[in-house]
C-alpha positions as CSV (number, residue, x, y, z in Angstrom):
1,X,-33.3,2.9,-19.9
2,X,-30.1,1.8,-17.7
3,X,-27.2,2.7,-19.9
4,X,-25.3,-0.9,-19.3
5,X,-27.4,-2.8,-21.9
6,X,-24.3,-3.5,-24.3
7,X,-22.1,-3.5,-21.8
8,X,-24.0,-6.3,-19.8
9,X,-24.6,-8.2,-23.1
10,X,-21.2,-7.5,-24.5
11,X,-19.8,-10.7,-24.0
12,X,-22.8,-13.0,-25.9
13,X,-22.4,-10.3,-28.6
14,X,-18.8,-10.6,-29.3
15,X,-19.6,-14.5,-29.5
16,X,-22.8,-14.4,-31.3
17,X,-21.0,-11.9,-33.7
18,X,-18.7,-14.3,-35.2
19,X,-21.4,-16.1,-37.0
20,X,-22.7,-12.6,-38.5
21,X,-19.1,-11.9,-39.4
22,X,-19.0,-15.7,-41.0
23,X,-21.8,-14.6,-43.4
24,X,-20.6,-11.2,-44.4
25,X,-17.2,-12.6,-45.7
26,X,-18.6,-15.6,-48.0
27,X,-22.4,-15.4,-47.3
28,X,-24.6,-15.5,-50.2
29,X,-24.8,-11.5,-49.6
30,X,-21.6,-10.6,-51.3
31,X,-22.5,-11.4,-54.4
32,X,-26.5,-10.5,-54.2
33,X,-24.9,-7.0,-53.2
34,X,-21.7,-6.3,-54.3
35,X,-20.6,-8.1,-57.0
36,X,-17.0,-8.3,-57.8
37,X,-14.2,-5.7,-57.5
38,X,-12.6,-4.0,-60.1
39,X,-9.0,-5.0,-58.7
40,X,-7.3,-8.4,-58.8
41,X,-6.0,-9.3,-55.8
42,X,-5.4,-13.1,-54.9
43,X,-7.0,-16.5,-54.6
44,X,-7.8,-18.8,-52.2
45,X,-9.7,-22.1,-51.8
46,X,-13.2,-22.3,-52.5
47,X,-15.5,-22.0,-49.7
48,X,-19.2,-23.1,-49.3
49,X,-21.3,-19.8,-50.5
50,X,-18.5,-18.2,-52.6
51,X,-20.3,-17.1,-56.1
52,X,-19.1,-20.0,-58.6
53,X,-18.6,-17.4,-61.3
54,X,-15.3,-16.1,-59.2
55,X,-13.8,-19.6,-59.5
56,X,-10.5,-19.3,-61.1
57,X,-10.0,-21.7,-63.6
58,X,-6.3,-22.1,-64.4
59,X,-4.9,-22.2,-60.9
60,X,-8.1,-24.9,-59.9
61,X,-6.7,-26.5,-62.9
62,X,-3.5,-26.4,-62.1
63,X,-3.8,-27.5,-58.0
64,X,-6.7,-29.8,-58.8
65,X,-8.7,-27.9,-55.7
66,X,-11.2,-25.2,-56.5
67,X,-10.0,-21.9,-56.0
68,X,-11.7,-18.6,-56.1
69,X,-10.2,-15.1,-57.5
70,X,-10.2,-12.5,-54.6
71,X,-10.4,-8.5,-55.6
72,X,-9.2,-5.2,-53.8
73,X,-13.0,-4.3,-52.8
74,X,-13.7,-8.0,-51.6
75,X,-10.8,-8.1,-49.1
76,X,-12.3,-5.0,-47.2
77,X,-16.1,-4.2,-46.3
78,X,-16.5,-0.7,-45.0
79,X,-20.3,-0.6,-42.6
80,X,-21.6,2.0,-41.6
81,X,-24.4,2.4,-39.0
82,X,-27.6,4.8,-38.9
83,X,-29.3,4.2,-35.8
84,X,-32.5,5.0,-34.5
85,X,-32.7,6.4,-30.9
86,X,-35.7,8.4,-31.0
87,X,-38.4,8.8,-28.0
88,X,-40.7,6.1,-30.2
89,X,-37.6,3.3,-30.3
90,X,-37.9,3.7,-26.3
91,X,-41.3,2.3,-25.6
92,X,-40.6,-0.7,-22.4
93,X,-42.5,-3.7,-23.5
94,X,-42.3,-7.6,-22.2
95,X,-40.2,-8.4,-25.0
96,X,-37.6,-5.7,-25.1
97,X,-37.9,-2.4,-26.5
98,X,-37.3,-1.5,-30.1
99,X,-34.2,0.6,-28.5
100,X,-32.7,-2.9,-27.3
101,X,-33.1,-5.1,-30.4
102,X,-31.3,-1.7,-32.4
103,X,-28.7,-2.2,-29.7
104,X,-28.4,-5.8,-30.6
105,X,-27.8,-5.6,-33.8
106,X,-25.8,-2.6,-33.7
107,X,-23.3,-4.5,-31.7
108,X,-23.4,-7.9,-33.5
109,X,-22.3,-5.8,-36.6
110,X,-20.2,-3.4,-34.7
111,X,-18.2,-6.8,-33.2
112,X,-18.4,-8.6,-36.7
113,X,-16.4,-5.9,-37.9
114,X,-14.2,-5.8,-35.0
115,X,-13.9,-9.7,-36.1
116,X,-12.4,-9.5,-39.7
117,X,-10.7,-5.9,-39.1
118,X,-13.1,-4.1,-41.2
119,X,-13.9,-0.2,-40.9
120,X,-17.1,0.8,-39.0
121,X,-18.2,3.9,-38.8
122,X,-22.2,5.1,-37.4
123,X,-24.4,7.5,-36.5
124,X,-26.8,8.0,-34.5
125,X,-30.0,10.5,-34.9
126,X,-33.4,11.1,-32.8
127,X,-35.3,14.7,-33.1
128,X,-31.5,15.5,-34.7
129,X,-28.6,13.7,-35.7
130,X,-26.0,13.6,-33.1
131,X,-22.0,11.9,-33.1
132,X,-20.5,10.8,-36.2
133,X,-18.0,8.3,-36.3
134,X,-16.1,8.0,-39.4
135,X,-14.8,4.5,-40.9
136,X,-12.1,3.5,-39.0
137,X,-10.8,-0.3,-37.6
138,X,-9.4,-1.6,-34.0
139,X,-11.2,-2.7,-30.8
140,X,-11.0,0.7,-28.9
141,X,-12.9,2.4,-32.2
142,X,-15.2,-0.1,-31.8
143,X,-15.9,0.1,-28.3
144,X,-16.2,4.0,-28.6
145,X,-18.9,3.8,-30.9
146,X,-21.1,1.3,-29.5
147,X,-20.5,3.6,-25.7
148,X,-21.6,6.2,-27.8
149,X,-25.0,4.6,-28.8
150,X,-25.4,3.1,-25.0
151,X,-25.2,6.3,-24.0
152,X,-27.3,8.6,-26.3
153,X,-30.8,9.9,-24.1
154,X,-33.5,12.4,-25.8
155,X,-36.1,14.2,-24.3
156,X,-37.2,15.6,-27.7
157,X,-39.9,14.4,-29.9
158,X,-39.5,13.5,-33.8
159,X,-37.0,12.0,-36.2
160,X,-34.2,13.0,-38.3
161,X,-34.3,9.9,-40.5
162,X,-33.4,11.6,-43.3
163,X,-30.7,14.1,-42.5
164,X,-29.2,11.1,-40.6
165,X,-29.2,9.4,-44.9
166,X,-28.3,12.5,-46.3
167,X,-25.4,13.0,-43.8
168,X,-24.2,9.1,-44.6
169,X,-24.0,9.7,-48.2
170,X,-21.8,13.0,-47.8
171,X,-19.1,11.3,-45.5
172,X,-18.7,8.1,-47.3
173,X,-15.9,8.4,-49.9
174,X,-15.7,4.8,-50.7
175,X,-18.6,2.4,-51.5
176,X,-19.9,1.1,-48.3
177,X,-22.7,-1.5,-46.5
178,X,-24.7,1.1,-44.8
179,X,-27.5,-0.3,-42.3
180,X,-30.0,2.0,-41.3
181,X,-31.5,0.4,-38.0
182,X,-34.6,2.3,-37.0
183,X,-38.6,1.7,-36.7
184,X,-39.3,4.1,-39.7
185,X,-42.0,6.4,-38.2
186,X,-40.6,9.5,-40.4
187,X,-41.4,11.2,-43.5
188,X,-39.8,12.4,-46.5
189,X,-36.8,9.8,-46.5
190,X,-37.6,8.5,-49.6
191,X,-35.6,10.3,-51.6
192,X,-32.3,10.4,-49.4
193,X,-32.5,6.1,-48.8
194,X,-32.2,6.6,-52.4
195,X,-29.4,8.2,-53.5
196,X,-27.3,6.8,-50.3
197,X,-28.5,3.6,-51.8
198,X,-27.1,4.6,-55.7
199,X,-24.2,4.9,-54.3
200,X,-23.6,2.0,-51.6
201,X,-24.8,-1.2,-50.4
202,X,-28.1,-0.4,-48.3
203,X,-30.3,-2.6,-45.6
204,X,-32.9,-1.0,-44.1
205,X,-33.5,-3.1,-40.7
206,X,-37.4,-2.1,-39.6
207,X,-37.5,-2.8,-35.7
208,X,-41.2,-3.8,-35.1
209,X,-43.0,-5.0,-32.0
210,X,-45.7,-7.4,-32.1
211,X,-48.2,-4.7,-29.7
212,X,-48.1,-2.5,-33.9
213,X,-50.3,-4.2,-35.3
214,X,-52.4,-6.0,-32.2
215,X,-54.8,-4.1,-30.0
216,X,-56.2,-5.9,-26.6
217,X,-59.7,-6.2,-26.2
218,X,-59.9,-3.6,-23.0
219,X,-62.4,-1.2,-23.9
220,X,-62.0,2.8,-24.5
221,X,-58.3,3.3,-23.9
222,X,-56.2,6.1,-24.0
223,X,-53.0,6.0,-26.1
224,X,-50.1,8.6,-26.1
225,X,-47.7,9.1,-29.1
226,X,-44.5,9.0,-27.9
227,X,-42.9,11.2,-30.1
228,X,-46.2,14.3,-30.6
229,X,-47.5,13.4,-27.3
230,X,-50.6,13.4,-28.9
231,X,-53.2,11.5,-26.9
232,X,-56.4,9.5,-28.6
233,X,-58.6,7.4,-27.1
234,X,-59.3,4.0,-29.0
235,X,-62.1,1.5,-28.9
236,X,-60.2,-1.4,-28.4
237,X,-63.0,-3.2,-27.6
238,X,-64.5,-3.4,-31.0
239,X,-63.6,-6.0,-33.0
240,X,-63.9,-3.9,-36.2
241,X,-61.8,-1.1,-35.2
242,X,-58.9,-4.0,-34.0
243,X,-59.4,-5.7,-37.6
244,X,-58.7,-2.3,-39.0
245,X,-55.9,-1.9,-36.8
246,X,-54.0,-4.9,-37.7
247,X,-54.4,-4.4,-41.3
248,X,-54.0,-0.7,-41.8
249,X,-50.4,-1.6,-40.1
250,X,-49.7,-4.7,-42.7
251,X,-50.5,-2.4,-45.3
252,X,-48.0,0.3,-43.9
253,X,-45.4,-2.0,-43.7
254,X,-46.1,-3.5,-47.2
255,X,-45.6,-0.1,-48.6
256,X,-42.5,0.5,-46.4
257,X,-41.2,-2.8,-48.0
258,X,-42.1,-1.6,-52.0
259,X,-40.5,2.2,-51.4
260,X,-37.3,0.6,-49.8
261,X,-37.1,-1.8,-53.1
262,X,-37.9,1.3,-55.4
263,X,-35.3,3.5,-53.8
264,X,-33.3,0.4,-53.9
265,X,-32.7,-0.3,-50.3
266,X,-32.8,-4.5,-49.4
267,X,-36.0,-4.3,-46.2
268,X,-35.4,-6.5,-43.4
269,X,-37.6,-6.3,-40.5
270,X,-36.7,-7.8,-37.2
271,X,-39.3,-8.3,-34.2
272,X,-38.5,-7.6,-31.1
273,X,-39.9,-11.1,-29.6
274,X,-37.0,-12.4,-32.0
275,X,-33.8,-13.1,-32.3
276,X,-31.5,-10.2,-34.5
277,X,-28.6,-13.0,-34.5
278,X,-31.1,-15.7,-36.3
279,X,-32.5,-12.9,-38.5
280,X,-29.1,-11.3,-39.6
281,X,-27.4,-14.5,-40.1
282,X,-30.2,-15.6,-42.3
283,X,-30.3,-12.9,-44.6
284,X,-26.3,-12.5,-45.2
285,X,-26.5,-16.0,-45.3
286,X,-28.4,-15.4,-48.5
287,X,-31.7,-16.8,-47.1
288,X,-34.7,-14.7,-48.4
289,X,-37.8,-15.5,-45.5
Protein backbone atom coordinates (compact mmCIF):
# COMPACT_ATOMS: atom_id res chain seq x y z
CA UNK A 1 0.00 0.00 0.00
CA UNK A 2 1.20 3.67 -1.04
CA UNK A 3 2.53 5.20 2.11
CA UNK A 4 0.49 8.73 1.68
CA UNK A 5 -2.88 7.31 2.98
CA UNK A 6 -2.89 9.73 6.11
CA UNK A 7 -1.14 12.11 4.57
CA UNK A 8 -3.72 12.47 1.61
CA UNK A 9 -6.63 12.22 4.12
CA UNK A 10 -5.02 14.34 6.78
CA UNK A 11 -6.95 17.24 6.26
CA UNK A 12 -10.76 15.44 6.55
CA UNK A 13 -9.18 13.78 9.61
CA UNK A 14 -8.12 16.84 11.46
CA UNK A 15 -11.84 18.14 10.69
CA UNK A 16 -13.68 14.92 11.31
CA UNK A 17 -11.57 14.63 14.54
CA UNK A 18 -13.09 17.52 16.28
CA UNK A 19 -16.32 15.75 16.78
CA UNK A 20 -14.41 12.55 18.27
CA UNK A 21 -12.54 15.01 20.48
CA UNK A 22 -16.26 16.68 21.36
CA UNK A 23 -17.25 13.23 22.71
CA UNK A 24 -14.19 12.25 24.62
CA UNK A 25 -14.26 15.54 26.80
CA UNK A 26 -18.14 15.37 27.91
CA UNK A 27 -19.47 12.24 25.96
CA UNK A 28 -21.37 9.82 27.88
CA UNK A 29 -17.95 7.76 27.94
CA UNK A 30 -16.33 9.58 30.78
CA UNK A 31 -18.42 8.55 33.18
CA UNK A 32 -19.22 4.79 31.75
CA UNK A 33 -15.29 4.58 32.00
CA UNK A 34 -13.66 6.61 34.23
CA UNK A 35 -15.55 7.90 36.77
CA UNK A 36 -14.44 10.79 38.70
CA UNK A 37 -10.95 11.87 39.94
CA UNK A 38 -9.64 11.83 43.18
CA UNK A 39 -8.48 15.62 42.92
CA UNK A 40 -10.69 18.67 43.06
CA UNK A 41 -9.92 20.94 40.57
CA UNK A 42 -12.57 23.53 39.37
CA UNK A 43 -16.02 24.02 37.95
CA UNK A 44 -17.60 25.03 35.05
CA UNK A 45 -21.06 25.27 33.41
CA UNK A 46 -22.98 22.23 32.85
CA UNK A 47 -22.84 20.81 29.45
CA UNK A 48 -25.19 18.39 27.69
CA UNK A 49 -23.72 14.75 28.60
CA UNK A 50 -21.79 15.78 31.78
CA UNK A 51 -22.75 12.87 34.50
CA UNK A 52 -25.47 14.81 36.81
CA UNK A 53 -23.95 13.35 39.92
CA UNK A 54 -20.72 15.85 39.36
CA UNK A 55 -23.21 18.83 39.51
CA UNK A 56 -21.98 21.04 42.23
CA UNK A 57 -24.63 22.18 44.25
CA UNK A 58 -23.59 25.24 46.21
CA UNK A 59 -22.00 27.29 43.46
CA UNK A 60 -25.31 26.17 41.04
CA UNK A 61 -27.07 27.48 43.99
CA UNK A 62 -25.27 30.25 44.40
CA UNK A 63 -25.07 31.45 40.34
CA UNK A 64 -28.45 30.10 39.66
CA UNK A 65 -26.73 28.15 36.45
CA UNK A 66 -25.82 24.48 36.68
CA UNK A 67 -22.38 24.01 37.23
CA UNK A 68 -20.37 20.82 37.32
CA UNK A 69 -17.15 19.95 39.68
CA UNK A 70 -14.00 19.32 37.48
CA UNK A 71 -11.05 16.92 39.02
CA UNK A 72 -7.18 16.64 38.33
CA UNK A 73 -7.75 13.23 36.23
CA UNK A 74 -10.77 14.77 34.29
CA UNK A 75 -8.87 17.84 32.92
CA UNK A 76 -6.30 15.40 31.20
CA UNK A 77 -6.96 12.05 29.20
CA UNK A 78 -3.79 10.22 28.44
CA UNK A 79 -4.52 7.55 24.90
CA UNK A 80 -2.59 5.43 23.93
CA UNK A 81 -2.59 3.43 20.69
CA UNK A 82 -1.93 -0.47 19.84
CA UNK A 83 -2.20 -0.87 16.24
CA UNK A 84 -2.47 -3.72 14.15
CA UNK A 85 -0.26 -3.69 10.96
CA UNK A 86 0.20 -7.24 10.33
CA UNK A 87 0.29 -9.00 6.67
CA UNK A 88 -3.75 -10.09 7.41
CA UNK A 89 -4.81 -6.10 8.12
CA UNK A 90 -3.33 -5.70 4.43
CA UNK A 91 -5.74 -7.65 2.35
CA UNK A 92 -6.94 -4.83 -0.81
CA UNK A 93 -10.68 -5.09 -0.95
CA UNK A 94 -13.39 -2.67 -2.73
CA UNK A 95 -14.11 -1.17 0.37
CA UNK A 96 -10.75 -0.43 1.89
CA UNK A 97 -8.51 -2.57 3.62
CA UNK A 98 -8.67 -3.39 7.29
CA UNK A 99 -4.97 -1.49 7.28
CA UNK A 100 -6.94 1.76 6.05
CA UNK A 101 -10.03 1.84 8.44
CA UNK A 102 -6.93 1.24 11.46
CA UNK A 103 -5.41 4.24 9.83
CA UNK A 104 -8.57 6.10 10.18
CA UNK A 105 -9.20 5.78 13.33
CA UNK A 106 -5.73 6.00 14.40
CA UNK A 107 -5.66 9.41 13.12
CA UNK A 108 -9.12 10.64 14.17
CA UNK A 109 -7.90 9.87 17.78
CA UNK A 110 -4.32 10.83 17.19
CA UNK A 111 -5.88 14.48 15.94
CA UNK A 112 -8.62 14.47 18.77
CA UNK A 113 -5.84 14.52 21.04
CA UNK A 114 -3.91 16.99 19.17
CA UNK A 115 -7.39 18.95 19.60
CA UNK A 116 -7.72 19.29 23.44
CA UNK A 117 -3.76 18.98 24.11
CA UNK A 118 -3.97 15.66 25.52
CA UNK A 119 -0.94 13.03 25.63
CA UNK A 120 -0.79 10.28 22.93
CA UNK A 121 1.34 7.88 22.89
CA UNK A 122 1.09 4.20 20.43
CA UNK A 123 2.54 1.38 19.22
CA UNK A 124 2.51 -0.42 16.56
CA UNK A 125 3.11 -4.40 16.27
CA UNK A 126 2.79 -7.10 13.22
CA UNK A 127 4.90 -10.61 13.47
CA UNK A 128 6.72 -8.22 16.41
CA UNK A 129 6.16 -5.07 18.07
CA UNK A 130 7.99 -2.25 16.56
CA UNK A 131 8.34 1.88 17.65
CA UNK A 132 7.02 3.00 20.85
CA UNK A 133 5.98 6.31 21.39
CA UNK A 134 5.61 7.42 24.85
CA UNK A 135 2.67 9.93 26.12
CA UNK A 136 3.61 13.13 25.11
CA UNK A 137 1.42 16.40 23.63
CA UNK A 138 2.08 19.01 20.58
CA UNK A 139 1.31 18.83 16.81
CA UNK A 140 4.95 17.64 15.74
CA UNK A 141 4.49 14.54 18.36
CA UNK A 142 1.45 13.94 16.80
CA UNK A 143 2.47 14.03 13.32
CA UNK A 144 5.60 11.73 14.22
CA UNK A 145 3.50 9.13 15.30
CA UNK A 146 0.89 8.86 12.88
CA UNK A 147 4.27 8.99 9.91
CA UNK A 148 5.34 6.34 11.98
CA UNK A 149 2.22 4.11 11.40
CA UNK A 150 2.04 5.33 7.49
CA UNK A 151 5.08 4.11 7.21
CA UNK A 152 5.38 0.73 9.00
CA UNK A 153 5.69 -2.42 5.97
CA UNK A 154 6.10 -6.25 6.96
CA UNK A 155 6.97 -9.06 4.98
CA UNK A 156 6.61 -11.43 8.04
CA UNK A 157 3.77 -13.50 8.86
CA UNK A 158 1.96 -13.64 12.42
CA UNK A 159 0.92 -11.35 15.28
CA UNK A 160 2.38 -9.93 18.37
CA UNK A 161 -1.01 -9.01 19.87
CA UNK A 162 -0.09 -9.67 22.99
CA UNK A 163 3.46 -8.56 23.67
CA UNK A 164 2.21 -5.35 21.91
CA UNK A 165 -0.65 -5.41 25.62
CA UNK A 166 1.94 -6.53 27.70
CA UNK A 167 4.38 -3.83 26.56
CA UNK A 168 1.40 -1.09 26.97
CA UNK A 169 0.83 -2.04 30.46
CA UNK A 170 4.65 -1.72 31.41
CA UNK A 171 5.10 1.84 30.03
CA UNK A 172 2.03 3.38 31.20
CA UNK A 173 2.66 5.08 34.65
CA UNK A 174 -0.61 6.81 34.89
CA UNK A 175 -4.08 5.47 34.22
CA UNK A 176 -4.76 5.72 30.55
CA UNK A 177 -7.61 5.12 27.50
CA UNK A 178 -5.72 2.49 25.70
CA UNK A 179 -7.21 1.47 22.13
CA UNK A 180 -6.10 -1.59 20.71
CA UNK A 181 -7.03 -1.32 16.95
CA UNK A 182 -6.44 -4.64 15.25
CA UNK A 183 -8.59 -7.55 13.43
CA UNK A 184 -7.80 -10.05 16.35
CA UNK A 185 -6.58 -13.06 14.49
CA UNK A 186 -4.05 -14.00 17.47
CA UNK A 187 -3.90 -16.26 20.36
CA UNK A 188 -3.15 -16.09 23.85
CA UNK A 189 -4.07 -12.37 24.45
CA UNK A 190 -6.52 -12.99 26.80
CA UNK A 191 -4.77 -12.71 29.68
CA UNK A 192 -2.55 -9.56 28.80
CA UNK A 193 -6.07 -7.45 27.49
CA UNK A 194 -6.66 -8.23 31.00
CA UNK A 195 -4.49 -6.94 33.23
CA UNK A 196 -3.74 -3.76 30.80
CA UNK A 197 -7.46 -3.43 31.19
CA UNK A 198 -7.26 -3.66 35.51
CA UNK A 199 -5.27 -1.14 35.22
CA UNK A 200 -6.62 1.51 32.53
CA UNK A 201 -9.51 2.37 30.41
CA UNK A 202 -9.50 -0.36 27.40
CA UNK A 203 -11.49 -0.48 23.84
CA UNK A 204 -10.75 -3.12 21.85
CA UNK A 205 -11.69 -1.79 18.11
CA UNK A 206 -12.24 -5.22 15.93
CA UNK A 207 -11.58 -4.13 12.22
CA UNK A 208 -13.84 -6.60 10.16
CA UNK A 209 -14.63 -6.77 6.42
CA UNK A 210 -17.90 -7.86 5.19
CA UNK A 211 -15.89 -10.76 2.62
CA UNK A 212 -15.33 -12.66 6.84
CA UNK A 213 -18.17 -13.98 7.12
CA UNK A 214 -19.58 -14.13 3.24
CA UNK A 215 -18.31 -16.66 0.65
CA UNK A 216 -19.38 -16.08 -3.28
CA UNK A 217 -20.98 -18.82 -4.97
CA UNK A 218 -17.86 -19.52 -7.47
CA UNK A 219 -17.22 -23.04 -7.14
CA UNK A 220 -13.82 -24.90 -5.77
CA UNK A 221 -11.65 -21.96 -4.92
CA UNK A 222 -8.37 -21.63 -3.64
CA UNK A 223 -7.80 -19.30 -0.60
CA UNK A 224 -4.30 -18.29 0.84
CA UNK A 225 -3.82 -17.22 4.53
CA UNK A 226 -2.20 -14.21 4.46
CA UNK A 227 -0.27 -14.45 7.49
CA UNK A 228 0.70 -18.92 7.30
CA UNK A 229 0.46 -18.81 3.67
CA UNK A 230 -1.42 -21.76 4.08
CA UNK A 231 -3.48 -22.43 0.97
CA UNK A 232 -7.07 -24.48 1.08
CA UNK A 233 -9.32 -24.94 -1.45
CA UNK A 234 -13.08 -24.25 -0.45
CA UNK A 235 -16.37 -25.32 -1.96
CA UNK A 236 -17.81 -22.08 -2.26
CA UNK A 237 -20.35 -23.37 -4.32
CA UNK A 238 -22.19 -25.29 -1.70
CA UNK A 239 -24.66 -23.67 -0.02
CA UNK A 240 -24.02 -25.63 3.19
CA UNK A 241 -20.49 -25.07 3.56
CA UNK A 242 -21.30 -20.98 2.91
CA UNK A 243 -24.07 -21.27 5.77
CA UNK A 244 -21.33 -22.83 7.91
CA UNK A 245 -19.10 -20.18 6.91
CA UNK A 246 -21.11 -17.29 7.88
CA UNK A 247 -22.01 -18.60 11.16
CA UNK A 248 -18.84 -20.28 12.40
CA UNK A 249 -17.56 -16.48 11.86
CA UNK A 250 -20.69 -14.85 14.02
CA UNK A 251 -19.88 -17.24 16.53
CA UNK A 252 -16.11 -16.27 16.55
CA UNK A 253 -16.86 -12.87 16.95
CA UNK A 254 -19.52 -13.51 19.59
CA UNK A 255 -16.86 -15.16 21.63
CA UNK A 256 -14.40 -12.36 20.87
CA UNK A 257 -17.11 -9.96 22.17
CA UNK A 258 -17.71 -12.16 25.75
CA UNK A 259 -13.65 -12.65 26.44
CA UNK A 260 -13.12 -8.80 25.78
CA UNK A 261 -16.07 -8.15 28.50
CA UNK A 262 -14.61 -10.94 30.85
CA UNK A 263 -11.07 -9.50 30.73
CA UNK A 264 -12.87 -6.25 30.95
CA UNK A 265 -12.09 -4.61 27.74
CA UNK A 266 -15.31 -2.38 26.13
CA UNK A 267 -15.54 -4.44 22.15
CA UNK A 268 -16.29 -2.16 19.35
CA UNK A 269 -16.13 -3.56 15.98
CA UNK A 270 -15.93 -1.32 12.95
CA UNK A 271 -16.49 -2.48 9.20
CA UNK A 272 -14.66 -1.54 6.78
CA UNK A 273 -17.72 -0.60 4.28
CA UNK A 274 -18.33 1.97 7.35
CA UNK A 275 -17.65 4.89 8.57
CA UNK A 276 -14.86 4.90 11.86
CA UNK A 277 -16.03 8.77 12.41
CA UNK A 278 -19.90 7.63 12.77
CA UNK A 279 -18.91 4.53 14.81
CA UNK A 280 -16.41 6.37 17.21
CA UNK A 281 -18.51 9.22 17.82
CA UNK A 282 -21.36 7.00 18.65
CA UNK A 283 -19.82 5.00 21.18
CA UNK A 284 -18.00 8.06 23.15
CA UNK A 285 -21.08 9.60 22.63
CA UNK A 286 -22.36 6.96 24.99
CA UNK A 287 -24.61 5.26 22.30
CA UNK A 288 -24.47 1.44 22.82
CA UNK A 289 -25.58 -0.09 19.00
Amino acid sequence: MENRYIAERARYLRLASLSVSEGLRFGGFRSAFRGQGMEFDSVREYQRGDDIRSIDRNVTARTGTPHVKLYREERELTVFLVVDLSLSMSCPEASGSKRQTALDVAGLLAFACEHDASPLGSVVFDAKTGRVFRPRTGADHVLSVLASLENHQTTEGGSALSAALSGACRILRNKSLVVVISDFRATDYDKPLGLLARRHDVIACRIVSPFDGLLPSAGVLPFRDSESNLIVELPTSSSSFRAEWTRSQEERLSRWEQTCKRRGAFPLVLSTSGDPLRSLCAFFSGVRR
